[in-house]
N, C-alpha and C positions, 0 to 999 in steps of 0.2 A: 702805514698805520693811520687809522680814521682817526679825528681830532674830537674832542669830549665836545658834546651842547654841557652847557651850564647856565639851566634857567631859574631867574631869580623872581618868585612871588613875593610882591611888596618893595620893586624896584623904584619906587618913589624914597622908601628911603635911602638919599645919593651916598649921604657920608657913610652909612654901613657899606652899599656896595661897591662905591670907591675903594675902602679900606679889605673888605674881599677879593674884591679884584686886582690890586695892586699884590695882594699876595701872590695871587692863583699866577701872575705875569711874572714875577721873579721863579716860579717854576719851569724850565724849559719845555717839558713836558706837555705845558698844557697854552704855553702860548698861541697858541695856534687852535685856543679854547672857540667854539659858535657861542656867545654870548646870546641870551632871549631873556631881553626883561619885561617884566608884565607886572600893571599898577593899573588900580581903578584909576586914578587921576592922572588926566594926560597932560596937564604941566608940569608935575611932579615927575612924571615918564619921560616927558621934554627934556628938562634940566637935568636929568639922570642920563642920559644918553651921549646930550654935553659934553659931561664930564667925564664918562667909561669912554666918547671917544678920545678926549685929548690926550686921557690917561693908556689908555692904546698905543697912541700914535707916539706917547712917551717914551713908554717901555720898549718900543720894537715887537710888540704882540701882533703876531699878522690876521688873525682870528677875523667873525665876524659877530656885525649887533646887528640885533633886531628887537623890536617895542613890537609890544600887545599888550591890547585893552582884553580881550579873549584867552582867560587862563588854559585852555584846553588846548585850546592852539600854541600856545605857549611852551606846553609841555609836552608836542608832540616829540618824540623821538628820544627825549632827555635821559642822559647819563647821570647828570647831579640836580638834584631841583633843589635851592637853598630856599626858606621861608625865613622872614623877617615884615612880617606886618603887627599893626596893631587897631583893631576891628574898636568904632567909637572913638580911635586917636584921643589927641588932651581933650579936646572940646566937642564934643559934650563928654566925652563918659567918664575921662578922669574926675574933670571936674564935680561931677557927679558923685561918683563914689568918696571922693574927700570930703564933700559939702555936705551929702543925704549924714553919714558917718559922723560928721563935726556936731551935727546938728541934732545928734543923739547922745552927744557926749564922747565920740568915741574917735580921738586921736589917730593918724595914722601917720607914717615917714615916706614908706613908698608904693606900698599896697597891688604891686606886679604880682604876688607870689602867693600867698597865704592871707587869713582874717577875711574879711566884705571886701576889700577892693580885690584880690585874687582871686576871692570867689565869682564874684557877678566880671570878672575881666575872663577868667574861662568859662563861664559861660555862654558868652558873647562869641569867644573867640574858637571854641572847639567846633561848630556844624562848620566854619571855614574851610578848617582842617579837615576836619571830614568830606568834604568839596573837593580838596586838593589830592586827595587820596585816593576818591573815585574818582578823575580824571587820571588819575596816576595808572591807576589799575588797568586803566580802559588805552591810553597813546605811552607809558612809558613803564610798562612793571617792572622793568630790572635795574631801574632808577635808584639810584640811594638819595633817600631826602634827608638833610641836614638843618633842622628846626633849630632856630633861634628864639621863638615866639615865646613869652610870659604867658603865664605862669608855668614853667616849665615840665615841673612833675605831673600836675595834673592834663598838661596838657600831651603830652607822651602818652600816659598812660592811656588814657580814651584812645587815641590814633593806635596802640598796640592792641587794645583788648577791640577793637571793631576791624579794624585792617591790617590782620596778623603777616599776613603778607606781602606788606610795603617795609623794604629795608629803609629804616630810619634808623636814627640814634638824633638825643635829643644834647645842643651847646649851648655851652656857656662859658665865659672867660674867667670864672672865680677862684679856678684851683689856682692855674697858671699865672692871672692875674695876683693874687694874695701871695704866693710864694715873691714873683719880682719885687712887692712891697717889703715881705722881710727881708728880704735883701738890704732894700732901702735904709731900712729902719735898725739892719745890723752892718752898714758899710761894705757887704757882700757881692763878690760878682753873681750876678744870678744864673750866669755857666755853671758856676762852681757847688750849686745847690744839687742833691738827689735827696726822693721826697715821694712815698708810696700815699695814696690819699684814698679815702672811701665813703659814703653817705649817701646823705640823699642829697640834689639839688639845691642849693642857697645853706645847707648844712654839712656838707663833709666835713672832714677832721683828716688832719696832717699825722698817720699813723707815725710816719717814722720824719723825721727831716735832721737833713746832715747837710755839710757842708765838705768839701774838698780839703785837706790841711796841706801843709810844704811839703811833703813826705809823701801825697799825693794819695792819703788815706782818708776816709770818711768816716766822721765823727759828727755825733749829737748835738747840735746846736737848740738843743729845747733850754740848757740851763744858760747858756748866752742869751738868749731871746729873753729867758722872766729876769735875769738882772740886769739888761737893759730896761724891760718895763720899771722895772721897781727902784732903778736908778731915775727913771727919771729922761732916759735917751729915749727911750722908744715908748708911743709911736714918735716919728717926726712930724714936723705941722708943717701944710702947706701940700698933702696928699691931692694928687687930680685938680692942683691949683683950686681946691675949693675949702676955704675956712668957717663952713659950718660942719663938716664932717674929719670930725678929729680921729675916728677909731677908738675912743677907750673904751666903748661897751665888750669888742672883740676880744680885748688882753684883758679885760677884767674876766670875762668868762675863761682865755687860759687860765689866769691863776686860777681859777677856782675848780676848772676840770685838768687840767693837765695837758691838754691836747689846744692846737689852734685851728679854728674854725675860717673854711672857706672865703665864706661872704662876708660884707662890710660890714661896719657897726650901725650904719643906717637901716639897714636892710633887718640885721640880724635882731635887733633892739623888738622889731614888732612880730617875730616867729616866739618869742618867750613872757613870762608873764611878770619879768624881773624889772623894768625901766622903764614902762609908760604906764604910773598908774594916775587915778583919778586922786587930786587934789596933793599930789608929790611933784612938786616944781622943785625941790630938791632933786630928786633923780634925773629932771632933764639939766637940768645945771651940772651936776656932778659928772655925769658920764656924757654929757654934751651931745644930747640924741636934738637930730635937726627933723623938729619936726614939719610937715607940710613939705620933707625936700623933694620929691619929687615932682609935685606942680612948679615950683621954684624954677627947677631943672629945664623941665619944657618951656617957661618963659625965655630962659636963657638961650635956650636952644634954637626958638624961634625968631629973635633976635639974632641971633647970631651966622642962622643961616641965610639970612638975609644979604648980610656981607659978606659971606662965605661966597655965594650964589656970583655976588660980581665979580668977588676976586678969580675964581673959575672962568664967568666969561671974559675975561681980562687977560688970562694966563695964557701964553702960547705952550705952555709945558704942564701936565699935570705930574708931579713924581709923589710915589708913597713908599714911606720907609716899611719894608716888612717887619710886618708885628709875631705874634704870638697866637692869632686867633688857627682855631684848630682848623678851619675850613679846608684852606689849601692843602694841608698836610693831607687830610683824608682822602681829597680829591688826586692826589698825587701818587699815592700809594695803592688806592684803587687801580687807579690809571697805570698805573708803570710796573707794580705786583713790588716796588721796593717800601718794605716795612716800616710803619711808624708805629709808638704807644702817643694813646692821646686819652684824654677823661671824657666821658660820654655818658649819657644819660639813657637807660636801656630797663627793659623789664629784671626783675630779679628771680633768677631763674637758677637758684642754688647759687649765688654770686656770694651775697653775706647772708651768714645763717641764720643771726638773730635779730634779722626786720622779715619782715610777714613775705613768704614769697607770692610772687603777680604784684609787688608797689615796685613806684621805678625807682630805681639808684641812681647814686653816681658812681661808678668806677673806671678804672681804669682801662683800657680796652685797645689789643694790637690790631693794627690795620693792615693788610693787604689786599694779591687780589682778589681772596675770597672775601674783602668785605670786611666790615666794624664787627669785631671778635671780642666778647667783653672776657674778663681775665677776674677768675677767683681773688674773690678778698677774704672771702674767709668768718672769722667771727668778730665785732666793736668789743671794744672795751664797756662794758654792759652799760655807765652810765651815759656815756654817748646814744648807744641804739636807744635807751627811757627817752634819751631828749628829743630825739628825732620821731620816734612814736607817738610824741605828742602832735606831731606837724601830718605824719600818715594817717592819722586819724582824720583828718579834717580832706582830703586828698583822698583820702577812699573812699568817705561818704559823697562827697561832689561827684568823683567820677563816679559813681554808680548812681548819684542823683540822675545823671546826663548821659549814660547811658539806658536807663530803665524808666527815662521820663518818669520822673519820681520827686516830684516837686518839696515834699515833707522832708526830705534826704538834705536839700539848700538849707533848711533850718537846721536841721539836725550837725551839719558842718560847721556851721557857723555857732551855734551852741559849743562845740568842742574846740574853737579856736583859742589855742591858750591865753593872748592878749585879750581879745571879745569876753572872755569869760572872768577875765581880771576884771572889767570894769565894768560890764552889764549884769541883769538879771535875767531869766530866762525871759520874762515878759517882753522886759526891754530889748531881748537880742532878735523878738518874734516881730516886734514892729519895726527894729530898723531893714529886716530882711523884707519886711514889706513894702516899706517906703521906697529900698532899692531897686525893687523887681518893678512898683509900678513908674519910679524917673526912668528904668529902661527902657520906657517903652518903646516896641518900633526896633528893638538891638539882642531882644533876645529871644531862645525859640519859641515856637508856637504856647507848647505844650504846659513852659512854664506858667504863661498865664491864663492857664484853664482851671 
């Protein structure tokens, strides 16, 4: 049996594909994986190569690497093509959209996904993927691509509705990830969790979650969860070793819907028009929203990978503990036809009934070797699908801004951003979308600025 290529666009970032690849190698299946990573920046390619090889030599992976600067060439022959870039990086264009936004009044936490920094960061980011996709079409169509790339929904969505014919599914670690936090947060083995989930991206909700009992029965752990919030136990402090992100915007929204939501309270705080408003420093006090965390983030990061970087070439051993990210599992199941369910980001094609079908979801989705299979969810609990319709609305005018080069459509999204419209006027929301489009310059398509 022939051994999988698994080529990585945006193999500059090491520590993501360290932490991928470290998976894919506790797989037996796929040790014997051709490794092709491809990164504009060839020191970034460098030190990525370092590192996947010692982490190689670690594992006992007998496979092979190879670097390119040449995405095409990259992707010749490919089985898996994983994406994880980020087009404009912190400097310039994070900075950017935090700065142009601050400077209109308009707060933001981490601005990957939804409001002005989601919007102008897919925009940037989607003719990429569009790039990767004709290349894909052209040396690798039976390829499954496995996108990591922000802003997620919209960025799916555009790659689905233009290259209906590239097996993607679009990841992210939120379900998976938020489920081992209540664990955390309820003293739980996170084995002992089963937990059906649905939504959209950075918004799903935990339809059912249970826990395991002695008796080896599964039972509702929702009213454990709200009387630890409401006691006072949960959340616990000291999440991601990071003490400006406490979570209480996320239990404050359980209590108040009944259901818990995917994503973090960082994240989740600026998809809603409830905790960042203008001249309420109460709210950022009370629910402890950190804001500016994401440029914070990248500083730290950058820093840090600095030391990271010597202690690699330092190491005669690279080991990674296997994680949770869904990558390897997909790749394994493809690859060997044994079955896994993972959460996946996919067009909505009669999945749930009551979000608009052609937006993309999050569901749940069985793997083998026919490929990422998504799996009926059926109908939200109706105030869930309102909440999330507030976020498809902004998601479907972008992509179809960007697909129909339709410049008036960027406004029009950003207009309906539930935070942008907490704290702007329309006037005000026409000129910060202006200021944003002309600091892009140089980053984004043509057409926008015609």
């Amino acid at each position: 049996m022939k051994s999988p290529k698994i080529t990585f666009i945006g193999a500059g970032s090491t520590i993501f594909v360290k932490n991928i690849l470290g998976d894919v190698f506790h797989k037996p299946a796929l040790k014997q994986a051709q490794i092709a990573l491809m990164d504009i920046d060839e020191l970034r390619l460098e030190e990525s190569h370092l590192v996947v090889s010692k982490l190689m030599e670690s594992s006992g992976a007998t496979g092979t690497i190879t670097c390119h600067l040449d995405q095409k060439e990259a992707l010749k022959d490919a089985d898996f093509v994983v994406i994880a870039f980020q087009i404009g990086g912190y400097e310039p264009c994070t900075v950017t959209d935090f700065e142009v936004c601050k400077r209109h009044g308009l707060e933001q936490t981490i601005a990957d996904t939804l409001g002005p920094g989601g919007i102008m960061r897919s925009l940037r980011t989607i003719p990429h993927l569009w790039s990767v996709c004709e290349d894909m079409t052209e040396v690798c169509p039976n390829a499954t691509m496995l996108n990591y790339v922000n802003p997620m929904a919209m960025n799916t969505w555009a790659m689905y509705e233009k290259y209906p014919h590239i097996k993607q599914v679009g990841l992210c670690h939120s379900v998976q990830g938020t489920a081992e936090e209540i664990a955390r947060d309820l003293d739980l083995d996170y084995a002992d969790l089963r937990y059906t989930c649905a939504g959209i991206n950075h918004m799903a909700y935990y339809l059912t979650l249970e826990k395991k009992n002695e008796q080896g029965e599964y039972v509702d752990i929702y009213p454990d969860l709200l009387e630890a919030f409401e006691s006072g136990k949960a959340p616990k402090p000291g999440l991601h070793h990071n003490g400006r992100c406490t979570n209480l915007v996320r239990y404050e929204m359980f209590k108040k819907l009944g259901y818990f939501v995917t994503e973090s309270s960082e994240h989740f705080s600026e998809y809603t028009p409830y905790f960042i408003k203008p001249n309420r420093p109460d709210l950022i006090e009370r629910y402890k929203v950190p804001l500016d965390e994401y440029p914070k983030r990248c500083v730290e990061q950058i820093a840090d990978w600095k030391k990271d970087l010597q202690e690699f070439k330092n190491a005669d051993q690279i080991t990674v503990q296997e994680s949770h990210e869904y990558a390897s599992t997909i790749m394994n199941s493809i690859w060997t036809g044994t079955p896994s369910v993972i959460y996946g980001n996919v067009k909505n094609e009669a999945l749930i009934d009551n979000l608009p079908q052609g937006c993309c979801v999050e569901v749940a989705c069985l793997v083998d070797a026919n490929g990422v299979q998504p799996i009926k969810a059926g109908r939200l609990p109706n105030h869930l699908a309102a909440l999330m319709q507030t976020n498809i609305n902004v998601q479907t005018l972008l992509t179809e801004a960007i697909l129909t080069e339709n410049r008036e459509r960027i406004y029009h999204a950003a207009m309906l951003d539930p935070h942008t419209a907490t704290v702007l006027g329309l006037e005000e929301i026409y000129a910060l979308v202006d200021d944003l489009i002309d600091a892009h310059e140089g980053w984004l398509p043509e057409w926008v600025n015609q």
